[in-house]
Structures are given as C-alpha cells and as structure tokens.
C-alpha positions in Angstrom: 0.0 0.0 0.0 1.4 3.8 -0.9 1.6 6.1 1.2 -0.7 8.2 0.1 -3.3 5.4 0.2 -2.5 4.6 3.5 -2.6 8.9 4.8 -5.9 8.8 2.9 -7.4 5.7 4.9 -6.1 7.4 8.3 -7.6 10.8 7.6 -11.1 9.2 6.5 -11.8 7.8 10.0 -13.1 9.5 12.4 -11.3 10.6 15.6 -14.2 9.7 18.2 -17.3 7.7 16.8 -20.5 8.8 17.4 -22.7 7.0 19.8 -25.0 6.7 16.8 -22.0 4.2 15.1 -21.6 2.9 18.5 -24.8 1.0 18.3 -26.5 -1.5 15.7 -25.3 -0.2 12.0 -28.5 1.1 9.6 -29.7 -1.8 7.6 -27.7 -0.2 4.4 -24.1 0.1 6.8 -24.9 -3.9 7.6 -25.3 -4.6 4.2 -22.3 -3.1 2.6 -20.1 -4.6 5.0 -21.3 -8.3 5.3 -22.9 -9.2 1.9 -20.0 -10.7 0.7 -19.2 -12.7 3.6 -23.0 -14.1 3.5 -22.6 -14.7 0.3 -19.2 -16.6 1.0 -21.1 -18.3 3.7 -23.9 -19.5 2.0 -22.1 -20.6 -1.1 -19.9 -22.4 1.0 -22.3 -24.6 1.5 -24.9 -24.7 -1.4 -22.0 -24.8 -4.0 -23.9 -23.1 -6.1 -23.9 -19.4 -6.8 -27.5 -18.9 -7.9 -28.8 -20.5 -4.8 -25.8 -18.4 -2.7 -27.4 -15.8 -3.8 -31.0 -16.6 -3.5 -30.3 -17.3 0.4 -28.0 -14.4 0.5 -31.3 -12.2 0.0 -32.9 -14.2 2.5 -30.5 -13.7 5.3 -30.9 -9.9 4.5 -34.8 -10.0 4.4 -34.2 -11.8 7.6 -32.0 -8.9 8.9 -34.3 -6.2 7.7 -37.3 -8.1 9.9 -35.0 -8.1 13.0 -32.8 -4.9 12.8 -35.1 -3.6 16.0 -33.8 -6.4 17.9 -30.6 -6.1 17.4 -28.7 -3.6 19.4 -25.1 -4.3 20.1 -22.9 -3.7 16.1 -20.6 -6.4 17.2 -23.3 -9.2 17.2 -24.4 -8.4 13.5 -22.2 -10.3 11.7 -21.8 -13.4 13.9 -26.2 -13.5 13.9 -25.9 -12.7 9.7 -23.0 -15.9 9.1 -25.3 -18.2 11.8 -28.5 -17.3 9.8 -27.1 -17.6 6.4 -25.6 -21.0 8.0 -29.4 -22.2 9.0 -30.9 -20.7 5.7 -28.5 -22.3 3.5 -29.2 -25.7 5.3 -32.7 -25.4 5.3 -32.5 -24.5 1.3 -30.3 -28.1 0.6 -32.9 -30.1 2.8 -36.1 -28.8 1.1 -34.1 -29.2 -2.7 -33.2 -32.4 -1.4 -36.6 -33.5 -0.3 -38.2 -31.9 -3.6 -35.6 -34.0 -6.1 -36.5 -37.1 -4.1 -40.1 -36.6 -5.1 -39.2 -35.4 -8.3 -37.4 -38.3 -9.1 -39.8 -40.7 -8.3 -42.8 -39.4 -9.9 -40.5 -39.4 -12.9 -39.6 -43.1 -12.2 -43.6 -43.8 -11.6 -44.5 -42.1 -15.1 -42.1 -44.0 -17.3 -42.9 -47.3 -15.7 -46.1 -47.0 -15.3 -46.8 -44.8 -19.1 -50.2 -45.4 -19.4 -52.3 -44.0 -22.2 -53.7 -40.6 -21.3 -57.1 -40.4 -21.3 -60.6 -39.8 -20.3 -61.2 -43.6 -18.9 -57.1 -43.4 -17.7 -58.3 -40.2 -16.1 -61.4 -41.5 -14.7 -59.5 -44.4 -13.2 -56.9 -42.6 -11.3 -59.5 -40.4 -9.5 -61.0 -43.2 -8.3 -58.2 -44.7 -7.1 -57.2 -41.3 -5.2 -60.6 -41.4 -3.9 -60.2 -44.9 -2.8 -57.1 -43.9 -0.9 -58.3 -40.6 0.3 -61.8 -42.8 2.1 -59.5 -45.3 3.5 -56.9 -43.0 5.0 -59.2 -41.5 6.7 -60.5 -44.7 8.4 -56.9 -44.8 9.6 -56.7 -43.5 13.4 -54.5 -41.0 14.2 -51.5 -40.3 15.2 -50.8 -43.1 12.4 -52.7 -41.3 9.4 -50.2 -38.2 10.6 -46.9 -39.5 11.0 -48.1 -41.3 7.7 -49.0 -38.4 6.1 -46.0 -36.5 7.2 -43.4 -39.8 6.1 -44.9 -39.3 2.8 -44.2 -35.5 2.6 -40.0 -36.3 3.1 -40.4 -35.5 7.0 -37.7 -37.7 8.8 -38.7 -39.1 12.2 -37.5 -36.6 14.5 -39.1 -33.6 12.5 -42.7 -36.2 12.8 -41.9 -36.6 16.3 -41.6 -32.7 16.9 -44.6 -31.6 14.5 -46.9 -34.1 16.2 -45.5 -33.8 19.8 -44.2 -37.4 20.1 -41.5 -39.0 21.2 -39.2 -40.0 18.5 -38.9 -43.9 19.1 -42.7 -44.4 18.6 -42.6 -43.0 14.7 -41.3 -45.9 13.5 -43.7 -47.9 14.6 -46.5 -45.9 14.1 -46.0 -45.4 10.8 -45.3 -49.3 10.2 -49.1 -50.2 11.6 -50.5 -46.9 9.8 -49.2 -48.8 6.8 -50.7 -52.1 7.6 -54.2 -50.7 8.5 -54.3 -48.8 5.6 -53.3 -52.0 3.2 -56.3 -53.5 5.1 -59.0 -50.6 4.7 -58.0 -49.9 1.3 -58.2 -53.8 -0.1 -61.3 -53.5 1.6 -62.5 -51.1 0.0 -61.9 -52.4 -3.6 -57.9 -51.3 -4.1 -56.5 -54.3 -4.6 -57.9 -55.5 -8.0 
C-alpha cells in the first residue's frame, strides 16, 4: 500500500465515533459490510452461486425483519454468518426432499406410461378417492406421522410436529401402513 493510500485511509476515519455508530449499523451500513461474507457463507455450503445468492437475499430479508432487535454492532455479523448457515441448510434439505419426489414421480411415469385419457383419467380419480376414504379410516396419530413420512419428513421432525417421542414413529407409521393395506383392499384397491 502507498503512502498516500495509507494517509488517505487514516484521515477518512473518524477521531471519536459517534454513539449513533456505537450501536446496531442502519440496515444499508450492515449490508455493505457483510454481503460478501453471507454470500461466502452460504455458497460455502450450497456450492452453487444462484442458490448463494437466493439465500443471501434471504439472510438480508431476515435482517431487515429483526434490525429492531438487534442492538449491540458487534453481534451483526456473527447473527448474519449463523443465519445464512441455518438458511443455507434449510435451502439443501427442502431441494433435497423436492428432487426425491421429483425423481420418483418421474420413475412412476415412465414405468407405469399409461395411455392418457378420459377412462385413464377416470381411473386414477377413483383410485385417489379410494385412498383418500381409506386413510381416513386410519386413526390417528398413524394417518399423521403417515401423512407426514410421505411428505419427506424424517422421524424426528414427525416426532416434533406431532408432539411425540421419536422412538414411537417408526412404529407408528409401520401399523399406519398395515391398516391402511387392510381398509384400502377393503375397499376395492386391490384388483
């Protein structure tokens, strides 16, 4: 660094800071100087710099939400890196969850390529039907944690939606799945 660089950067700072500064910087100040480590945070983890970004903007929406609660400067950019850290997570569970199911109805469509139309139609509503009357002849907490399984939940987030203790999930869902193989050959599903 020159010299004159480095007499610039001395006389540009302040000689006492204001208690204004002193406290939690303006939503703009907190902006400018922690973007780029959010970014570097949430890319970090999401490897991908579309997504970085995406939660990047989320962390900030987050920021803007909360700026009231946060009074001390200093804690800003430790609570921007741990909720860029959460976001970022949360992001790679639900793409995670949402390719699972992607892939499987894609899997279920070329296997099962039926011809589309009206009778093809008219068969699969019934069978939803079918399966909507005998879930609902399933007693709950099974028809939940069922209902949740199916969604991508994994047995501790059942077990804290539903407010149950994690080592019953299992088994609840493994006798939500037999009475509902009962009620639904019952009810004409099995053909």
């Amino acid at each position: 660094m020159s010299e004159r660089v480095a007499e610039a950067l001395i006389n540009s700072v302040p000689e006492t800071v204001s208690p204004v500064a002193a406290g939690a910087p303006s939503f703009d100040e907190a902006f400018t100087l922690h973007h780029r480590a959010v970014f570097r945070a949430a890319y970090a983890l999401v490897r991908d710099a579309g997504l970085a970004e995406d939660v990047t903007q989320e962390v900030f929406l987050k920021l803007y939400q909360h700026m009231g609660s946060l009074r001390d400067g200093e804690h800003v950019r430790p609570w921007l890196l741990r909720v860029a850290a959460n976001t970022a997570l949360n992001t790679l569970r639900g793409r995670t969850r949402t390719g699972a199911r992607e892939e499987e109805f894609v899997a279920s469509a070329v296997i099962g390529a039926e011809p589309v139309g009206v009778e093809a139609d008219y068969e699969r509503r019934t069978e939803i039907e079918e399966a909507r009357r005998a879930l609902s002849q399933v007693r709950e907490p099974m028809r939940s944690c069922l209902l949740l399984k199916q969604q991508g939940l994994s047995y501790r987030e059942i077990a804290q939606t539903l407010s149950l203790n994690e080592a019953n999930v299992g088994s609840l869902i493994a006798r939500g799945r037999k009475e509902f193989t009962r009620v639904y050959g019952k009810i004409g599903g099995s053909r």
